[in-house]
DRENFI-833289 format. One record per residue (C-alpha): residue number from 1; chain; x, y, z. Coordinates in steps of 0.2 Angstrom, whole numbers, padded with zeros to 4 digits. Layout:
+------+-------+-------+-------+-------+
! resi ! chain !     x !     y !     z !
+------+-------+-------+-------+-------+
!  NUM !     A !     X !     Y !     Z !
...
+------+-------+-------+-------+-------+
This chain:
+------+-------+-------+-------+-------+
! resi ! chain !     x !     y !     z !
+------+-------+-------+-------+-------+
!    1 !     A !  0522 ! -0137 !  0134 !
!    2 !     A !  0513 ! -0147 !  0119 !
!    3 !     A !  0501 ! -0134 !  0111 !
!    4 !     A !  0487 ! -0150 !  0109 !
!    5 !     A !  0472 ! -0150 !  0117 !
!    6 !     A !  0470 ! -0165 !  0125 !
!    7 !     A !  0453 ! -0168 !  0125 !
!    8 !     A !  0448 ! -0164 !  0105 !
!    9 !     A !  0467 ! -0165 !  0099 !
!   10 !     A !  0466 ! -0148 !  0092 !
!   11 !     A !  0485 ! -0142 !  0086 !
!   12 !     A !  0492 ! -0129 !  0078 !
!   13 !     A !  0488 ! -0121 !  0062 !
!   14 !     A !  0503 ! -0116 !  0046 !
!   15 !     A !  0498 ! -0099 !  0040 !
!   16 !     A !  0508 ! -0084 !  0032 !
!   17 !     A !  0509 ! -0066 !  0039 !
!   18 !     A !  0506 ! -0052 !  0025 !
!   19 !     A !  0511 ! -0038 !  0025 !
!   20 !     A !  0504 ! -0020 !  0016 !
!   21 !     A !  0516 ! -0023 !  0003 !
!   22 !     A !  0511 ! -0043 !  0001 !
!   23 !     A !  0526 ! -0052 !  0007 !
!   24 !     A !  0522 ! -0067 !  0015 !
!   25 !     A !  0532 ! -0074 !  0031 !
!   26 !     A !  0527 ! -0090 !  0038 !
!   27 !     A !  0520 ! -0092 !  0057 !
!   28 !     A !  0509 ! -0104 !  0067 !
!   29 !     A !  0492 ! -0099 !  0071 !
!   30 !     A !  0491 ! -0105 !  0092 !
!   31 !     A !  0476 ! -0114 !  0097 !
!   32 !     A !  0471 ! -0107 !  0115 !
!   33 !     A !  0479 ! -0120 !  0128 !
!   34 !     A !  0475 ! -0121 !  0148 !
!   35 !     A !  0481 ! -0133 !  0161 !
!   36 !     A !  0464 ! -0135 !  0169 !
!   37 !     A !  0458 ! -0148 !  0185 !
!   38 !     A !  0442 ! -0156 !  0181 !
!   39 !     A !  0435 ! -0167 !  0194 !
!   40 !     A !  0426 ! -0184 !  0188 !
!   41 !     A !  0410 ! -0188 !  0201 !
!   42 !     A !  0411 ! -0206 !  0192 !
!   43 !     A !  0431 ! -0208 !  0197 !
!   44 !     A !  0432 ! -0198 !  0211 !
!   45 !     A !  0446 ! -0191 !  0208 !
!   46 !     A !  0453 ! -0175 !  0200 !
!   47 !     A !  0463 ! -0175 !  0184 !
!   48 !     A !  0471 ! -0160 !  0177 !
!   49 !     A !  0473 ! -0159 !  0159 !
!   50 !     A !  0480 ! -0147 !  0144 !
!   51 !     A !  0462 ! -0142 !  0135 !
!   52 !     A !  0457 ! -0128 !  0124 !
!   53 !     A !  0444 ! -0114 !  0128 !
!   54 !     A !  0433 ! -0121 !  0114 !
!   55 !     A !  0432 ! -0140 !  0124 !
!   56 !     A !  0431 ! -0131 !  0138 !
!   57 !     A !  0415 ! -0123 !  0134 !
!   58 !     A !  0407 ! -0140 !  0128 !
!   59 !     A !  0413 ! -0148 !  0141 !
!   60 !     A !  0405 ! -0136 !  0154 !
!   61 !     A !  0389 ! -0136 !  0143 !
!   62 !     A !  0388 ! -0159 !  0141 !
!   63 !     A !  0389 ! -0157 !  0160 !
!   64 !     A !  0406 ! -0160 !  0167 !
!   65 !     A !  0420 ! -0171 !  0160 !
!   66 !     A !  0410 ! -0186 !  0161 !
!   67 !     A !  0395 ! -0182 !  0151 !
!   68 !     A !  0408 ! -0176 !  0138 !
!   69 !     A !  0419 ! -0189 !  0137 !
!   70 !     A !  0402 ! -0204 !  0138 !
!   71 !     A !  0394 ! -0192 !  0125 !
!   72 !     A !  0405 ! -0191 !  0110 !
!   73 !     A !  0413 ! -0204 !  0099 !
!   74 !     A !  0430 ! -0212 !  0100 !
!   75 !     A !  0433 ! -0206 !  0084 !
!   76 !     A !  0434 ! -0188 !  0088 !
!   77 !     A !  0443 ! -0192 !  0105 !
!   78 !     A !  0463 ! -0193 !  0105 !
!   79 !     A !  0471 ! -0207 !  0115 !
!   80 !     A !  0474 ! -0198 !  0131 !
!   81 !     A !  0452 ! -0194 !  0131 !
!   82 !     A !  0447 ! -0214 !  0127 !
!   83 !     A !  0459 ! -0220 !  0141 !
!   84 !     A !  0450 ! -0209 !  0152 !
!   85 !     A !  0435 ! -0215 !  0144 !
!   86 !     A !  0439 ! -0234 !  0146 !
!   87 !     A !  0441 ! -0231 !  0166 !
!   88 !     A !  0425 ! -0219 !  0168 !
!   89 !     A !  0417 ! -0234 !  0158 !
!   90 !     A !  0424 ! -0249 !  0169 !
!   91 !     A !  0418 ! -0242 !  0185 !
!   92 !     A !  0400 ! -0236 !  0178 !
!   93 !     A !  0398 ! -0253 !  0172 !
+------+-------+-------+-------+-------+
């Protein structure tokens, strides 16, 4: 399973584990992944997608996936987000 969120293309994070002594081993901070169904009113249709509690929340707050998605730039979207924003955007239109 791809840890990336594929609605704000969050990924993981290089760190270091230290010990009481100070060594430091390296590890990867997790970001925290769900395979969730959101159902666009503008499609009709449900699409599931890999998404992190953090887009979750904003996306539950803009409304639903389609305020999110209409809402925020292509800039901050990764690829898998503006295809699903070019559809939402040919059928509104």
């Amino acid at each position: 399973m791809s840890m990336k969120c594929q609605l704000t293309g969050k990924t993981f994070l290089n760190g270091n584990n230290v010990s009481h002594a100070k060594n430091r081993t390296k590890r990867r901070f997790l970001p925290n992944i769900h395979n969730i169904t959101f159902f666009s009113e503008i499609l009709k249709k449900s699409i599931q997608l890999k998404v992190c509690t953090n887009a979750l929340r904003t996306v539950e707050k803009k409304g639903g996936l389609d305020g999110y998605l209409l809402n925020t730039s292509n800039t901050k979207l990764p690829s898998t987000a503006i295809k699903l924003k070019k559809q939402i955007l040919s059928i509104s239109n």
